[in-house]
Structure formats: C-alpha cells, structure tokens
Backbone as JSON Lines, residues from 0, in Angstrom:
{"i":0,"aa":"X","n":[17.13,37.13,-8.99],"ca":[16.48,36.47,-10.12],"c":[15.08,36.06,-9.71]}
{"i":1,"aa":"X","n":[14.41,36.56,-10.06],"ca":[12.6,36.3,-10.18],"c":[12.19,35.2,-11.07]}
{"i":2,"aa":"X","n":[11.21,34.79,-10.82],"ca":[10.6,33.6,-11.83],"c":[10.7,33.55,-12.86]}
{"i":3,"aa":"X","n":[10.12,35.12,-13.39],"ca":[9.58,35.58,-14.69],"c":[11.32,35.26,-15.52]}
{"i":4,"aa":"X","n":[12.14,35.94,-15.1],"ca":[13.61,35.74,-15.67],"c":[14.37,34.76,-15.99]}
{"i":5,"aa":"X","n":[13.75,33.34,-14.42],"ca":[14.4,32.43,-15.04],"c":[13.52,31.55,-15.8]}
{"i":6,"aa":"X","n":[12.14,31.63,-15.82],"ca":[11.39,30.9,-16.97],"c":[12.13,31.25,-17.99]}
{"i":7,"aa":"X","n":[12.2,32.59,-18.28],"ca":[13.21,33.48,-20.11],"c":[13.97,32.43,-20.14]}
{"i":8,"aa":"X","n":[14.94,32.45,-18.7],"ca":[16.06,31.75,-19.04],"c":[16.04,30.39,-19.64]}
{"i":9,"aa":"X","n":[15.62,29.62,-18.87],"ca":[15.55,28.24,-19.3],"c":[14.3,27.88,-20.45]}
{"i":10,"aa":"X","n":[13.89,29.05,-20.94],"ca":[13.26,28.52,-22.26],"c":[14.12,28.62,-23.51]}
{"i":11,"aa":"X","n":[14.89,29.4,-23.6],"ca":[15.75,29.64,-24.42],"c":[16.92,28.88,-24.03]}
{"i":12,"aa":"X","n":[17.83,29.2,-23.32],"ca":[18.97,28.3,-22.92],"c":[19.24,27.32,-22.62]}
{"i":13,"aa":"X","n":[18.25,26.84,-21.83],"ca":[17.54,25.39,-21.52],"c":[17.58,24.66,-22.65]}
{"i":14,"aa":"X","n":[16.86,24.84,-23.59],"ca":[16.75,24.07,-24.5],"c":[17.89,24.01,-25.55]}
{"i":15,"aa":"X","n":[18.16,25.3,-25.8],"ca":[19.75,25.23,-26.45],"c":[20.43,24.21,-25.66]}
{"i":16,"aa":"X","n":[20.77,23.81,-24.4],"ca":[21.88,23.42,-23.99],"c":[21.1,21.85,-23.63]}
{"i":17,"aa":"X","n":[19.62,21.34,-23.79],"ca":[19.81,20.34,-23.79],"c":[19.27,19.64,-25.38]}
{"i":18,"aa":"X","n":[18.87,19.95,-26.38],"ca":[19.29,19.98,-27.5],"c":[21.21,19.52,-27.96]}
{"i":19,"aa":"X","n":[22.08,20.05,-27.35],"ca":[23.33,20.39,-28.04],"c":[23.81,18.98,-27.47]}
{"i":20,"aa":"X","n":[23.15,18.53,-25.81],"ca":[24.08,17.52,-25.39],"c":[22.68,16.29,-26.1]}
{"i":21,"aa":"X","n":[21.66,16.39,-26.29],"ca":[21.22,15.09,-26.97],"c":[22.05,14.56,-28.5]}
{"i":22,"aa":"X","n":[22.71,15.76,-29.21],"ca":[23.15,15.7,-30.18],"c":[24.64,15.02,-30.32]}
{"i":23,"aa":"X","n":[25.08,15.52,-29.27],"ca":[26.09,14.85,-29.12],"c":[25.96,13.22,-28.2]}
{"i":24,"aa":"X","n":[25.05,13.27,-27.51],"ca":[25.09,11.9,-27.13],"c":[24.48,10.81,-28.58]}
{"i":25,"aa":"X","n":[23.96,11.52,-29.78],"ca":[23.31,10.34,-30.38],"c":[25.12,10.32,-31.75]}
{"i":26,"aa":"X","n":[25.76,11.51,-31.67],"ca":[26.81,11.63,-32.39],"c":[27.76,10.22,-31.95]}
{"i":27,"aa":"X","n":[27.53,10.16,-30.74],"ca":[28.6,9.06,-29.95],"c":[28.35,8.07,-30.02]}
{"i":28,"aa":"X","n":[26.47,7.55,-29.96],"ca":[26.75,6.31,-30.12],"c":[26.96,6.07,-31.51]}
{"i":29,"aa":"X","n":[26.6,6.94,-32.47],"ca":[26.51,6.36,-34.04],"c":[27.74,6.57,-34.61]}
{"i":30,"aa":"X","n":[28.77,6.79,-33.93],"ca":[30.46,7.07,-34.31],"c":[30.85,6.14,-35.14]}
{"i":31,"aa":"X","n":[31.43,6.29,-36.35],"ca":[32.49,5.19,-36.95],"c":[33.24,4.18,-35.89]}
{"i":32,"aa":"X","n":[33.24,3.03,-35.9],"ca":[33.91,1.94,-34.86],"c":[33.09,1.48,-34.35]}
{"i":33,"aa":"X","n":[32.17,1.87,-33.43],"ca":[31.37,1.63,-32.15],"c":[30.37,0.53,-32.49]}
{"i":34,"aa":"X","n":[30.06,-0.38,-33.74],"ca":[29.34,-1.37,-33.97],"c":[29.52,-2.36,-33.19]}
{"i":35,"aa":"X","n":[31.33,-2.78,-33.32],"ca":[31.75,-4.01,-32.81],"c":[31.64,-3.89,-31.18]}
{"i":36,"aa":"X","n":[31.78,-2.9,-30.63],"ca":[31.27,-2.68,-29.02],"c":[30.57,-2.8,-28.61]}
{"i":37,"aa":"X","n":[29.27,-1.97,-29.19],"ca":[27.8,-2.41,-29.15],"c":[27.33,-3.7,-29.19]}
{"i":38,"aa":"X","n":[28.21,-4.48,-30.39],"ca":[27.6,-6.17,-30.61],"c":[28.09,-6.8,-29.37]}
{"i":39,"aa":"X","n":[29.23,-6.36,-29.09],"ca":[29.64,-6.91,-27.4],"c":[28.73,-6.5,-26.41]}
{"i":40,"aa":"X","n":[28.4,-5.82,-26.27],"ca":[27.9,-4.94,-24.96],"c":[26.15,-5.99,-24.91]}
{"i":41,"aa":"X","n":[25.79,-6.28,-26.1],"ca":[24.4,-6.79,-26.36],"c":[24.11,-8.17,-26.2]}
{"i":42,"aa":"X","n":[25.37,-8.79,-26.29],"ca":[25.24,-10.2,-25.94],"c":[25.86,-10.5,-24.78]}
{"i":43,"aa":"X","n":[26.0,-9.4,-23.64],"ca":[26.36,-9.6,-22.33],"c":[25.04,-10.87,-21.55]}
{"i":44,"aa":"X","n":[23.84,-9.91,-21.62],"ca":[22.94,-11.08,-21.24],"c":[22.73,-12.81,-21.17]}
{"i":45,"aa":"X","n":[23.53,-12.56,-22.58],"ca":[22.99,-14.17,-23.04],"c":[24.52,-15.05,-22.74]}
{"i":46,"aa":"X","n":[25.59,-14.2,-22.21],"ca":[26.51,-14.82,-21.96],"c":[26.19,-16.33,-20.27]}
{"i":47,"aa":"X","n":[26.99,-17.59,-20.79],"ca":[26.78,-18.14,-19.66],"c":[27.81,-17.84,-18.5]}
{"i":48,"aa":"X","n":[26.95,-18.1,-17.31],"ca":[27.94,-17.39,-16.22],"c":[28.35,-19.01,-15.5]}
{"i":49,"aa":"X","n":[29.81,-18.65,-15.46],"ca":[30.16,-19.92,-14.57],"c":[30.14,-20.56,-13.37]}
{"i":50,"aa":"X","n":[30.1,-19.23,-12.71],"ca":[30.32,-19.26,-11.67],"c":[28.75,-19.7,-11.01]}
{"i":51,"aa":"X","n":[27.59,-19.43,-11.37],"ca":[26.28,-19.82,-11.44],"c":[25.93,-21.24,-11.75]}
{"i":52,"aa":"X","n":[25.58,-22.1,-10.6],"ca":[25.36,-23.57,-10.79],"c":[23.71,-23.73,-10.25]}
C-alpha cells in the first residue's frame, strides 16, 4: 500500500466511518430516558463532599 492508495482510502472511508460513529454518538446522548442521567451527572460538581473539611 503506497500513499497515493491510502490517501483514496481514508478520504472516502475515513470519513464514512467517522461520520457513522459521530452519528451514533450524538444518537446516544439524545436517546429517549437519558435527561434524568444527564441532570445527575451535571450536578456532580456542586455536590458537597463530606469527607472534605
């Protein structure tokens, strides 16, 4: 495999295949359910820690 072949390659396939997984990563977070997780996951910060004096 020469340059020239895998430039082809990864201009075309490349992008097909990272296209397909951005799509599915934005499918996941915007899933039916996943609000109430998210609202958890977001107020981790502001939680007080006890163990911290």
């Amino acid at each position: 495999m020469d340059y020239e072949v895998f430039r082809q390659f990864a201009d075309s396939w490349g992008l097909a295949y990272l296209t397909a997984v951005f799509v599915i990563v934005v499918l996941f977070v915007f899933r039916p359910g996943s609000k109430k997780t998210y609202d958890e996951l977001s107020k981790i910060p502001l939680k007080d820690d006890e163990h911290v004096k």
